[in-house]
C-alpha positions as CSV (number, residue, x, y, z in Angstrom):
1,X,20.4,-29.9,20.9
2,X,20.4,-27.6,24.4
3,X,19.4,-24.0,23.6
4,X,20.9,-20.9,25.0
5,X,18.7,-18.4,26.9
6,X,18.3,-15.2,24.7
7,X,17.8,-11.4,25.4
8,X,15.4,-9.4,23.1
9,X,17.4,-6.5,23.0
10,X,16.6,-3.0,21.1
11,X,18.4,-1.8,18.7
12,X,18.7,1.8,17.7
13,X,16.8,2.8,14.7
14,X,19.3,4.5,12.3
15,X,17.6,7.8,11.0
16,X,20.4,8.9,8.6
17,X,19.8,9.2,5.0
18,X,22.9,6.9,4.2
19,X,20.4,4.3,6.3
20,X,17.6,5.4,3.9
21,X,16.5,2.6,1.3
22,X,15.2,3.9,-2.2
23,X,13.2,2.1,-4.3
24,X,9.9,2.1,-6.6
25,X,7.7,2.5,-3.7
26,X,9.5,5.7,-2.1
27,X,11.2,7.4,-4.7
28,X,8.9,10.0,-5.6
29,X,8.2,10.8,-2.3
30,X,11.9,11.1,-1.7
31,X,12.4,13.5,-4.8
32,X,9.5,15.7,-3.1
33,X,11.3,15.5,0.1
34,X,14.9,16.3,-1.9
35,X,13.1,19.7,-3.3
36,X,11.6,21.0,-0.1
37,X,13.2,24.5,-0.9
38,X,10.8,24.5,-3.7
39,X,7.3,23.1,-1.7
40,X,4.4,24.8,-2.2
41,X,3.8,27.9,0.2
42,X,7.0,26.6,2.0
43,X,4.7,23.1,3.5
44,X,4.3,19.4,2.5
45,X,2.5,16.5,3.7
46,X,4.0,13.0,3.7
47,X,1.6,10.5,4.3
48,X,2.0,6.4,4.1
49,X,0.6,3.6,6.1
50,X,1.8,2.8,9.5
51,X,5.4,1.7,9.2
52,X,6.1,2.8,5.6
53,X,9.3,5.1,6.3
54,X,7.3,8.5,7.1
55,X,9.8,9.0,10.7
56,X,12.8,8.2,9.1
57,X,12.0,10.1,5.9
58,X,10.8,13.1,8.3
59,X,14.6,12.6,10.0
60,X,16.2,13.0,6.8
61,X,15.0,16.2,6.2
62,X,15.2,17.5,9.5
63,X,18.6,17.3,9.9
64,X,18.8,18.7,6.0
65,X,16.5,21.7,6.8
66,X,18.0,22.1,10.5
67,X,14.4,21.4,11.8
68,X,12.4,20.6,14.8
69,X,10.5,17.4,15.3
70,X,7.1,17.5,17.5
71,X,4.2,15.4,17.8
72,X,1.1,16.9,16.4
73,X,-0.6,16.1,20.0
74,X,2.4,18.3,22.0
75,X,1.4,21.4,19.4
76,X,-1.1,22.9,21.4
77,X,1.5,22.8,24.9
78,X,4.3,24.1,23.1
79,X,2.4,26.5,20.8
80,X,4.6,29.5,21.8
81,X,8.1,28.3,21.3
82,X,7.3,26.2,18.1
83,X,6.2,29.5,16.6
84,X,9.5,30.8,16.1
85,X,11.2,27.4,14.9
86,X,12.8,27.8,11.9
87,X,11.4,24.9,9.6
88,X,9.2,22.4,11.7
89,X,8.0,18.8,11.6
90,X,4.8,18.1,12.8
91,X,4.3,13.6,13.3
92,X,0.8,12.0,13.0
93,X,-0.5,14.9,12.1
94,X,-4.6,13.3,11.6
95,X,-4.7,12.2,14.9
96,X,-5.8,15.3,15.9
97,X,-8.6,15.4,13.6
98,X,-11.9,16.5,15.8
99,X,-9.8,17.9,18.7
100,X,-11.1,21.1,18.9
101,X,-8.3,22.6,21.0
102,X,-5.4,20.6,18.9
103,X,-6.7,21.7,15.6
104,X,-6.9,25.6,16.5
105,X,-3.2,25.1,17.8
106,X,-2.2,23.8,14.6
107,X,-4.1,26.5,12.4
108,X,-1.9,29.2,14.8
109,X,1.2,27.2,14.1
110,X,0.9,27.0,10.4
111,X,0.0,30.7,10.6
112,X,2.7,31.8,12.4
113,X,5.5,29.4,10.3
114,X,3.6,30.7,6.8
115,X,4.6,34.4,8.0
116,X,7.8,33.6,8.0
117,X,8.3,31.3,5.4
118,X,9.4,29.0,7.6
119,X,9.1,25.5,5.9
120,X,6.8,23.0,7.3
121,X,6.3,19.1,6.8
122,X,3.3,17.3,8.6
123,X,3.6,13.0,8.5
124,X,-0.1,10.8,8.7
125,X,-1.5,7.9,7.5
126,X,-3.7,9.4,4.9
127,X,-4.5,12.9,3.4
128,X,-5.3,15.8,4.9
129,X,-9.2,15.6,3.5
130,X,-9.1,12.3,5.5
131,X,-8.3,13.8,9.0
132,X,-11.7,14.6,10.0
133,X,-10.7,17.9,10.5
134,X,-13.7,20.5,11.7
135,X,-11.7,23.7,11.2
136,X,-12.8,24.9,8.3
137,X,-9.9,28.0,8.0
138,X,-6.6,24.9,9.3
139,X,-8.6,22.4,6.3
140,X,-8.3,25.1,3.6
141,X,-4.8,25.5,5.1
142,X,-3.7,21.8,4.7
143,X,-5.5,21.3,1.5
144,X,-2.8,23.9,-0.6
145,X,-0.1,22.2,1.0
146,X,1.9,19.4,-1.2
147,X,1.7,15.7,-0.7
148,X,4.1,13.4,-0.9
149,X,3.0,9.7,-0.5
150,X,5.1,6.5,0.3
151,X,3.6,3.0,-0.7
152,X,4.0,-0.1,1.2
153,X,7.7,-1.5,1.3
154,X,7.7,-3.3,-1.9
155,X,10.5,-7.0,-2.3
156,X,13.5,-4.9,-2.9
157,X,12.8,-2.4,-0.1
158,X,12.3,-4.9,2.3
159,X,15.5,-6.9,1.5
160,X,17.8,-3.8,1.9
161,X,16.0,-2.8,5.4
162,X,16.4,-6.9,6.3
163,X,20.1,-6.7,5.0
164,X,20.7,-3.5,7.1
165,X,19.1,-5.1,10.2
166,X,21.3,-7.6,9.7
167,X,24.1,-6.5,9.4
168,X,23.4,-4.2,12.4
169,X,23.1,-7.6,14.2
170,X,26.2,-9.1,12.8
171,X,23.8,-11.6,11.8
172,X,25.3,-13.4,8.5
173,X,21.8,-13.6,6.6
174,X,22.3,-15.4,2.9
175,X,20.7,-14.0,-0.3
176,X,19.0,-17.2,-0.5
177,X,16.9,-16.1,3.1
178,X,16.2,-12.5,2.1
179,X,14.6,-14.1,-1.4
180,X,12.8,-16.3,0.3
181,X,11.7,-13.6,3.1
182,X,10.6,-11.0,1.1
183,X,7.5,-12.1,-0.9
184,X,6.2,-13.9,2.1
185,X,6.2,-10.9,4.4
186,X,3.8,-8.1,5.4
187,X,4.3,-4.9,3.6
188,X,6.3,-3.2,6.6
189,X,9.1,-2.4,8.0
190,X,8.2,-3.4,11.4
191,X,7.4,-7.1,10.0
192,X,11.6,-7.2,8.7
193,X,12.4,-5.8,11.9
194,X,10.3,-8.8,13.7
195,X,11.6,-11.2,11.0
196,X,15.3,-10.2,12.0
197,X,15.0,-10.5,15.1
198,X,13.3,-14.0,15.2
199,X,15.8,-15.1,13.0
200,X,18.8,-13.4,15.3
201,X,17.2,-15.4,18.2
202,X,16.3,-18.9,16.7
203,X,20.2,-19.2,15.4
204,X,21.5,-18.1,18.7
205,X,19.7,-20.5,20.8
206,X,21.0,-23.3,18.7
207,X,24.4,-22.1,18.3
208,X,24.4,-22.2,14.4
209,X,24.1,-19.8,11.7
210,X,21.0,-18.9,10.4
211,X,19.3,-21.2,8.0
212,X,16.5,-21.5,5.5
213,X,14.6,-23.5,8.7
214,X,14.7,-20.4,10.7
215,X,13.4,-18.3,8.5
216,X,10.3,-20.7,7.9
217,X,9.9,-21.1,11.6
218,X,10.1,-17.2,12.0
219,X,7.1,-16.7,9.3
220,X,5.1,-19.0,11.1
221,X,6.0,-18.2,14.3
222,X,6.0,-14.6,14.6
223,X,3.0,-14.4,12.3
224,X,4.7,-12.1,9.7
225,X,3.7,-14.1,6.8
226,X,1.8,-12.0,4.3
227,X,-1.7,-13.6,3.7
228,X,-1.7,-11.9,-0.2
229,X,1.5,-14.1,-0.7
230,X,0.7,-16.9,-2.8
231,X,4.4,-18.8,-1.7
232,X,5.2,-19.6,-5.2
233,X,7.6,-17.0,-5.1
């Protein structure tokens, strides 16, 4: 059968919380992120492995708490105006973890932000006694704050983000696919974002809607498969 040529084009993320999936694996961290107004000293750390739902979580409640976004490696260039932000998020915040200059910028921040009340949510991979933090005054800082922590995507996470990517597509994806896609993939969202868009591309260069044989040939070929995942599922 000839193929058609196909574009890999991005698609905008959506960060809205309508576009936000709960399920076992998020739900407490999404309760914590729901009752910000009641955080402990005004600051909260969500932390989750790499592709977990910390960015989109940390969108949510930015746009509920009105606040700023910054990487935690821009704090130290934009100390001065970030000071006076009215609630704050601060991404990947343990990859500044032995950076002398970055870690002092942080300790100011908080600082300044704690005077105020000013509320202040900080996203990484692990907890703060994991960052490999030197300062001993910005540790004791981060150590009262609260944590929040989201698990790996677990089946029924994964099939709404799948469904949702599909749909963004206008890719006609049947239950039957999502079952089968779910148990066999890595825990993250960037694996149903890869599977989507393997799948998107394998039906369109043979003209036909997707199948159960493109979603095998997307496991295998995109490497997404889930090497825990026993395939009995």
């Amino acid at each position: 059968m000839p193929q058609q040529l196909t574009l890999d084009l991005p698609l905008r993320p959506a960060m809205g919380r309508d576009d936000f999936f709960v399920s076992s694996a998020n739900a407490g961290a999404v309760a914590q992120i729901d009752a910000w107004r009641d955080w402990p000293m005004a600051k909260l750390v969500l932390c989750g492995p790499a592709a977990s739902g910390k960015t989109h979580l940390a969108h949510v409640w930015a746009t509920a708490a009105q606040a700023q976004i910054v990487a935690a490696t821009t704090v130290a260039d934009t100390l001065e105006t970030l000071t006076e932000a009215s609630a704050l998020v601060v991404e990947d915040a343990d990859t500044i973890g032995g950076d002398a200059a970055a870690e002092e910028a942080l300790f100011h921040l908080h600082n300044a932000l704690a005077h105020r009340s000013a509320p202040l949510l900080l996203t990484a991979r692990k907890a703060p006694a994991r960052w490999g933090i030197n300062l001993p005054d910005l540790a004791s800082r981060l150590a009262q704050a609260g944590l929040a922590t989201l698990a790996a995507p677990d089946d029924a996470l994964l099939m709404a983000v799948m469904m949702k990517r599909a749909f963004d597509r206008k890719l006609p994806l049947s239950p039957n696919i999502l079952s089968y896609a779910a148990p066999r993939l890595e825990r993250s969202f960037a694996a149903a974002d890869a599977f989507i868009a393997r799948v998107d591309a394998l039906a369109l260069s043979e003209k036909r809607k997707p199948s159960m044989a493109h979603a095998r040939r997307a496991l295998e070929e995109a490497h997404l498969a889930d090497p825990s995942a026993d395939g009995s599922s």
